[in-house]
C-alpha positions as CSV (number, residue, x, y, z in Angstrom):
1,X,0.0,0.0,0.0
2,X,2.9,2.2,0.7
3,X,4.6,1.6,-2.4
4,X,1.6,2.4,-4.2
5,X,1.3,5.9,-2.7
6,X,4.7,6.4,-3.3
7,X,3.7,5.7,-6.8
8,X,0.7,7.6,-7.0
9,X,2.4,11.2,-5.3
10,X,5.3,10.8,-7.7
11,X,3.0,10.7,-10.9
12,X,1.0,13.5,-9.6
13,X,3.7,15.7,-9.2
14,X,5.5,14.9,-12.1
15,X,2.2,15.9,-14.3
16,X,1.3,18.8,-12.4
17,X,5.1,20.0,-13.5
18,X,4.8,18.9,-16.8
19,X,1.3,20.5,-17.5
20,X,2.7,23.4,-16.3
21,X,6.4,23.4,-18.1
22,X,4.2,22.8,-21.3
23,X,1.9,25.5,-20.9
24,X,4.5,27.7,-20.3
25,X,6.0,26.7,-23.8
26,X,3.1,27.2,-25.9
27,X,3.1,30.9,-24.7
28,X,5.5,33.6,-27.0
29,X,6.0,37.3,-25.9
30,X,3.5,40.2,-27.3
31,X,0.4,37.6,-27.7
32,X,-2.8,38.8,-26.1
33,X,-3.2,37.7,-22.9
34,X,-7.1,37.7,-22.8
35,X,-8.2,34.0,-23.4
36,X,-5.2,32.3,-21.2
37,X,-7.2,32.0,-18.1
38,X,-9.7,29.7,-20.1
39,X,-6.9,28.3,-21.9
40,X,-5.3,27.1,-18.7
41,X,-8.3,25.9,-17.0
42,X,-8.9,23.7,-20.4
43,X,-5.6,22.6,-19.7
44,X,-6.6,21.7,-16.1
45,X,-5.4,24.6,-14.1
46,X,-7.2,24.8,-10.6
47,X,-9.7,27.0,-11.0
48,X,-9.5,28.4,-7.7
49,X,-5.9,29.1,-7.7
50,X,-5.8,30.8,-11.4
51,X,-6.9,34.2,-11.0
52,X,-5.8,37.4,-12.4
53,X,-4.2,39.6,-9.9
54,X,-3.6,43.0,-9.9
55,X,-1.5,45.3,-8.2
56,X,-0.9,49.4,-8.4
57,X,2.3,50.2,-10.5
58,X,2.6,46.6,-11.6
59,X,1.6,44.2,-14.6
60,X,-1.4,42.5,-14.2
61,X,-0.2,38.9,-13.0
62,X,-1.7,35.4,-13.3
63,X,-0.5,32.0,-12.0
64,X,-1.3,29.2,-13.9
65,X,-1.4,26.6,-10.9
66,X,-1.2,22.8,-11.6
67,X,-1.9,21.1,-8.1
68,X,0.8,17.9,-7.2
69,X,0.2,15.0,-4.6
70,X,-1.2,17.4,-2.3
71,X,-2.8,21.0,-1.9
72,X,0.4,23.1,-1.0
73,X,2.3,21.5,-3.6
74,X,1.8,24.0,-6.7
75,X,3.2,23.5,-9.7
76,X,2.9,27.4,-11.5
77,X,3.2,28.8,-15.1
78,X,3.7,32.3,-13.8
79,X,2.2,35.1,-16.3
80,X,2.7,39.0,-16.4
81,X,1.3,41.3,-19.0
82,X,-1.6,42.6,-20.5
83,X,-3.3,43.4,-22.6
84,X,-0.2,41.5,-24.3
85,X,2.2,38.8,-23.1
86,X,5.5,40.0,-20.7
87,X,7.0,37.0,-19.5
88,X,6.0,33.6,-18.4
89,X,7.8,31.3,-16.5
90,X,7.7,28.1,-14.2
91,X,7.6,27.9,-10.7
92,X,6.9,25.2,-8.2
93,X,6.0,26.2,-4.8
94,X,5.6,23.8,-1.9
C-alpha cells in the first residue's frame, strides 16, 4: 500500500510539472493575454488558484497553478502582462 502511494504522489507531481512546463511553452511574448485564463483551465489549471491579480504600478499577473500530490504542492506557469504577453515562466511552490 505504501509503495503504491509512493507511486501515486510521484506521478502526480510529475504531471502537475509537466502540465505546467508545457503550458508555459506554448506561450511567446506580445500575444494577447485575454483568453489564457480559459486556456489554462482547459488545460486543467485549478480553478481556484488561477486568478488574475492585480496590483498598483505593476503588470497585471496570473498564476497558472497545476496542483501535485497534495494542496500546497503548486506547480505554476507564472504570467505577467496585459493586454499582451510580458514574461511567463515556471515555478513550483511547496
Amino acid at each position: 500500500m505504501v509503495v503504491a502511494f509512493i507511486a501515486y504522489c510521484s506521478l502526480a507531481e510529475s504531471r502537475a510539472e509537466r502540465k505546467a512546463r508545457d503550458f508555459c511553452a506554448e506561450l511567446q511574448v506580445g500575444m494577447d493575454v485575454g483568453p489564457l485564463k480559459l486556456r489554462a483551465l482547459d488545460a486543467g489549471a485549478s480553478d481556484r488558484q488561477t486568478k488574475w491579480i492585480y496590483i498598483p504600478d505593476q503588470s497585471p499577473w496570473l498564476p497558472v497553478t497545476f496542483t501535485g500530490a497534495f494542496l500546497p504542492s503548486r506547480h505554476i506557469c507564472s504570467v505577467t502582462g496585459s493586454p499582451k504577453l510580458i514574461s511567463a515562466k515556471y515555478v513550483y511552490l511547496d
